[in-house]
PASEBA-1860 file (N, C-alpha, C; in nm, 3 decimals):
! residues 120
1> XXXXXXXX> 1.271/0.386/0.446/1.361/0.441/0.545/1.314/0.394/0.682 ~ 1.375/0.374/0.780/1.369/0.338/0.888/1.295/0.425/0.972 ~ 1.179/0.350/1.106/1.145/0.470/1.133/1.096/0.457/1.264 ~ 1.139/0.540/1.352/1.148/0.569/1.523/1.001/0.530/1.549 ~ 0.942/0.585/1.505/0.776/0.578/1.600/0.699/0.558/1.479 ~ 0.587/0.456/1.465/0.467/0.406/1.338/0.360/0.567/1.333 ~ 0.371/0.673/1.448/0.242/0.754/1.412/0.379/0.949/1.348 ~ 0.481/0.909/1.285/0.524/0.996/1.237/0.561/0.985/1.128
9> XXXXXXXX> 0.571/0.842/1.047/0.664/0.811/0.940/0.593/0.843/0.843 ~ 0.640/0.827/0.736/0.521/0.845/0.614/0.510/0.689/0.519 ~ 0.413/0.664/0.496/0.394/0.481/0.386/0.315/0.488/0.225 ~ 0.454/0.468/0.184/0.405/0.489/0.050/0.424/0.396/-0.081 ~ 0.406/0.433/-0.164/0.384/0.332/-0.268/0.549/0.308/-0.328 ~ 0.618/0.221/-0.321/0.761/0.242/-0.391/0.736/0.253/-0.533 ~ 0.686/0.198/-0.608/0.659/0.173/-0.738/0.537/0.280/-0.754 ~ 0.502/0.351/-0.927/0.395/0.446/-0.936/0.303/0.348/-0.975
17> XXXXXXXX> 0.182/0.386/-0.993/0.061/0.341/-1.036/0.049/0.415/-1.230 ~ 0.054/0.391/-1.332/0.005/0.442/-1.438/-0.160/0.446/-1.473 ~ -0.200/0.592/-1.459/-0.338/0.626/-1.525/-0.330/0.720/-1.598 ~ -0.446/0.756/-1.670/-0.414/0.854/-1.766/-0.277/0.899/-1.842 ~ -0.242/0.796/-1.916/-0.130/0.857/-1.943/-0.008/0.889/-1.815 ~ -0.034/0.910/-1.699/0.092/0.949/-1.627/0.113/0.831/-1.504 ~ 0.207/0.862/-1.440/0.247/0.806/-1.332/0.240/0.870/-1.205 ~ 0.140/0.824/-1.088/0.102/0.860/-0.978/0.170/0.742/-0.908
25> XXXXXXXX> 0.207/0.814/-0.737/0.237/0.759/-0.612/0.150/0.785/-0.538 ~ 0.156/0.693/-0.453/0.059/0.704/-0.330/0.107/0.705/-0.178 ~ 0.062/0.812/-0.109/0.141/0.840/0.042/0.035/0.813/0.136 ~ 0.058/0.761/0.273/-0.038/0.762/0.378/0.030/0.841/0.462 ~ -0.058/0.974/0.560/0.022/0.991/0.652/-0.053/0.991/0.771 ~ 0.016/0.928/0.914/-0.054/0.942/1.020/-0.157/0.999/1.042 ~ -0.275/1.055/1.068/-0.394/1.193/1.114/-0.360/1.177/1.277 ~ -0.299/1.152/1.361/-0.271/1.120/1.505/-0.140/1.158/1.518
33> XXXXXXXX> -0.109/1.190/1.668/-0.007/1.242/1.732/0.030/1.128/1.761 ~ 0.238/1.130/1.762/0.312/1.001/1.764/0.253/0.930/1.845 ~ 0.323/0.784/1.895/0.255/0.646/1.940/0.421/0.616/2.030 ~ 0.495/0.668/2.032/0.593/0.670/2.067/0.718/0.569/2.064 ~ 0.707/0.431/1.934/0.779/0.327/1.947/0.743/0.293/1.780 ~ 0.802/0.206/1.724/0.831/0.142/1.657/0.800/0.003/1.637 ~ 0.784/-0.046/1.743/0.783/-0.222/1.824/0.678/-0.241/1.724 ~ 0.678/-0.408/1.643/0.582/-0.463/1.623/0.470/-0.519/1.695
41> XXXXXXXX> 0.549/-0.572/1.774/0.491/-0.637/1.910/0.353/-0.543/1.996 ~ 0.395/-0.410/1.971/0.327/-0.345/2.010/0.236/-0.235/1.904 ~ 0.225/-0.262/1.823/0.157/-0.219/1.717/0.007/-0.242/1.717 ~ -0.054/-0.385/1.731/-0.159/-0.405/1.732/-0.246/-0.298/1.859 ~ -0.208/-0.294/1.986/-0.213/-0.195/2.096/-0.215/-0.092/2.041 ~ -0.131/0.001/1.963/-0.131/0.155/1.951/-0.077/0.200/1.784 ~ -0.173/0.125/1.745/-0.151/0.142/1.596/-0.210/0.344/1.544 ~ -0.142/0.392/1.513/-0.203/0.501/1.427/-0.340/0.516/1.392
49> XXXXXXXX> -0.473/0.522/1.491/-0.608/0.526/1.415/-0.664/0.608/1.266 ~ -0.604/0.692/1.247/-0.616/0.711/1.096/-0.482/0.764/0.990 ~ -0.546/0.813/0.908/-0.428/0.848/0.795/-0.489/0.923/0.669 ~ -0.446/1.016/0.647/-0.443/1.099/0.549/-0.359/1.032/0.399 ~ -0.460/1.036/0.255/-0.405/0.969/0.169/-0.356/1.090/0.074 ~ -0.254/1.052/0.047/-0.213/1.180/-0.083/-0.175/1.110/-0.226 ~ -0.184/1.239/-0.326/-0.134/1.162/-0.405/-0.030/1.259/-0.498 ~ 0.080/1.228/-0.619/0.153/1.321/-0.648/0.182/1.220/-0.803
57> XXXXXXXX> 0.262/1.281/-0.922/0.287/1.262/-0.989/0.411/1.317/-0.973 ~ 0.507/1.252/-1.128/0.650/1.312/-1.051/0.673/1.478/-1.018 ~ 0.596/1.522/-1.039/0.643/1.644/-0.996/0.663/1.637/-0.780 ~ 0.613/1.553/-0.755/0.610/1.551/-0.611/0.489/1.642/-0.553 ~ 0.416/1.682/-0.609/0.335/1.823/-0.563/0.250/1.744/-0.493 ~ 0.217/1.687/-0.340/0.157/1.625/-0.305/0.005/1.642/-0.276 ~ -0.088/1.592/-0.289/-0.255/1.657/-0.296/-0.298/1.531/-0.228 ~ -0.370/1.601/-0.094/-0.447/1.526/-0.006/-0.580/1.473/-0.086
65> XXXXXXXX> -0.648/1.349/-0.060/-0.716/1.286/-0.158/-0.854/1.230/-0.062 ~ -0.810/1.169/0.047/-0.863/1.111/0.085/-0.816/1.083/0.244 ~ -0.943/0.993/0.332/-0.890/0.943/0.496/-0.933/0.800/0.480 ~ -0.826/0.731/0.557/-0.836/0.578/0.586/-0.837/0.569/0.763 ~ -0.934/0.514/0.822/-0.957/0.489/0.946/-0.931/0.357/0.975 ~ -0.842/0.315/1.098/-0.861/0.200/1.117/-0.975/0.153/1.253 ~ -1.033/0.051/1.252/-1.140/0.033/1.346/-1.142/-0.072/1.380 ~ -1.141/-0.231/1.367/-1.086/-0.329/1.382/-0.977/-0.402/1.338
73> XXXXXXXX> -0.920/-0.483/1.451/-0.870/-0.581/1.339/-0.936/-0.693/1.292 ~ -0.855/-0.757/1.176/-0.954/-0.850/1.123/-0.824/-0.961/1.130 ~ -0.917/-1.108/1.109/-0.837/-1.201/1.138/-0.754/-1.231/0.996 ~ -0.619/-1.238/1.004/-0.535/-1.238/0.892/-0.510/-1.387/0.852 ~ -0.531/-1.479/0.925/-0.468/-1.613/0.825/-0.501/-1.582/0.679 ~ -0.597/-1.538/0.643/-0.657/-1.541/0.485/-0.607/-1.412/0.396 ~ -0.559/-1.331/0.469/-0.509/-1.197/0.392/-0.386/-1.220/0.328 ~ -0.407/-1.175/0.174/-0.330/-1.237/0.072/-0.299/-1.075/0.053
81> XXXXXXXX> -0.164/-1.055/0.000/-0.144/-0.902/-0.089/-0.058/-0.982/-0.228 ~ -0.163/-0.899/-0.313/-0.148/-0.948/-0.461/-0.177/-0.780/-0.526 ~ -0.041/-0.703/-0.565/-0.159/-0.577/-0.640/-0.128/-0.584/-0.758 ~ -0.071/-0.710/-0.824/-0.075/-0.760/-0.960/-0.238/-0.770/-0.982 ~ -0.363/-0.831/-0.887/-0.449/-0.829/-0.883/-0.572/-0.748/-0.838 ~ -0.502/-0.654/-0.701/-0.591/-0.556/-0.642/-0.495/-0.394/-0.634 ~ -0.539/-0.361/-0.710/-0.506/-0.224/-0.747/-0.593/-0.113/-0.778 ~ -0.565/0.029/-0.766/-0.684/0.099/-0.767/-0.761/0.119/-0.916
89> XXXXXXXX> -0.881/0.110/-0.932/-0.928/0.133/-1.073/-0.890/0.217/-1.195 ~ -0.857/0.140/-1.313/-0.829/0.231/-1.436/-0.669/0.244/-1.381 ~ -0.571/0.178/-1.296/-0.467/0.241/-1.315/-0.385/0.083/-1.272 ~ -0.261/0.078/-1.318/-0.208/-0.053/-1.351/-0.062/-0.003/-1.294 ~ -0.018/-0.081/-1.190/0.190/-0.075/-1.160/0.247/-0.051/-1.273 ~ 0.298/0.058/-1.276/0.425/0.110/-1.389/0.558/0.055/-1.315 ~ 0.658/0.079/-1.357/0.689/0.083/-1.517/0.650/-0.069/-1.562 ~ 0.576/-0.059/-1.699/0.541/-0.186/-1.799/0.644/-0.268/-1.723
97> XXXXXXXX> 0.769/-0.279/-1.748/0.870/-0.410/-1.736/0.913/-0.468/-1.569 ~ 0.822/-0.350/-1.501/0.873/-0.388/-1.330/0.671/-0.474/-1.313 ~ 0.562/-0.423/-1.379/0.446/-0.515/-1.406/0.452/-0.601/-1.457 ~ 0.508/-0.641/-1.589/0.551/-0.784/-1.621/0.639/-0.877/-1.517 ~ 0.769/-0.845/-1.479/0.795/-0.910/-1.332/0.720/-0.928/-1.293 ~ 0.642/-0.833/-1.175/0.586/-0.877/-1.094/0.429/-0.956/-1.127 ~ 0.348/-0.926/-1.223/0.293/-1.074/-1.291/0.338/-1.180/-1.295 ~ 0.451/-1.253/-1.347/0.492/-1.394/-1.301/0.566/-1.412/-1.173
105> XXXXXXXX> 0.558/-1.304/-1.136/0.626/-1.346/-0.967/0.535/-1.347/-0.851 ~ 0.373/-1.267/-0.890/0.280/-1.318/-0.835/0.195/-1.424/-0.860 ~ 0.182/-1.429/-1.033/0.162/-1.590/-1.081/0.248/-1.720/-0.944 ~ 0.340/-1.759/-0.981/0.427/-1.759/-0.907/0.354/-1.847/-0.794 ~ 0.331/-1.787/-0.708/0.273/-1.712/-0.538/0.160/-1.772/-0.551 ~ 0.067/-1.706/-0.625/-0.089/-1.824/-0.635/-0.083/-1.941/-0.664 ~ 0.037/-1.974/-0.738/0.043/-2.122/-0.750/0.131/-2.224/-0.678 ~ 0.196/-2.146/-0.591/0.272/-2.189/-0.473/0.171/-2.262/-0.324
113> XXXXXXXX> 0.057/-2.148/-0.338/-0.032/-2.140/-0.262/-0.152/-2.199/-0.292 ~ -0.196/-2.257/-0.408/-0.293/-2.335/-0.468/-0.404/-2.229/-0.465 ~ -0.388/-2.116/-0.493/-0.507/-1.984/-0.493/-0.548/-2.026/-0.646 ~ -0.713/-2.024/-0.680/-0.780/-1.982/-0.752/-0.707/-1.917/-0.878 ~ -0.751/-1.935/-0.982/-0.657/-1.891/-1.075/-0.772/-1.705/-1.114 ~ -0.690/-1.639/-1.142/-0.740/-1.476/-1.146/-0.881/-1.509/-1.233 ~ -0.974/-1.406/-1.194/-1.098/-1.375/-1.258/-1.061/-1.300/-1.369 ~ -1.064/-1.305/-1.490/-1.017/-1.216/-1.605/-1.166/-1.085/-1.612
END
């Protein structure tokens, strides 16, 4: 959903994560009072310094988990997002048939890009 100011919105996982048997989402929410804009341009300047991580299964019952701080930036030419490859432990992108997609569509991508072929 579209969203007025980066320190009110909420960022979350579209797709669940499968562990144990179930299906978990993942939410970040601001820990800071709004930033007052939207602008990319101006993001690096007044980015949201932290965020509260939650997590929920479908019931929606959301449970605070964890904090993510941001503190530098880091230089991005090299920042790749692959979570066919980096995903949180013991738990794998559900549903099975939207993970199979996206396996050969990140296959795909590494080989578009001449990346290293995955560490099994």
């Amino acid at each position: 959903m579209p969203a007025g100011d980066w320190g009110t919105t909420r960022y979350g996982t579209l797709a669940p994560y499968e562990s144990a048997g179930r299906w978990w989402w993942l939410m970040l929410t601001p820990s800071s009072p709004p930033v007052g804009h939207a602008s990319i341009h101006e993001l690096e300047n007044s980015a949201p310094p932290s965020f509260t991580l939650h997590i929920s299964d479908e019931t929606a019952d959301w449970h605070q988990i964890g904090r993510l701080g941001l503190h530098k930036r880091l230089d991005d030419s090299g920042l790749v997002f692959d979570p066919v490859l980096n995903h949180p432990h013991d738990a794998v992108p559900a549903p099975s048939w939207l993970r199979e997609l996206r396996e050969r569509a990140y296959s795909g991508s590494r080989q578009g890009r001449d990346a290293p072929p995955p560490v099994a």
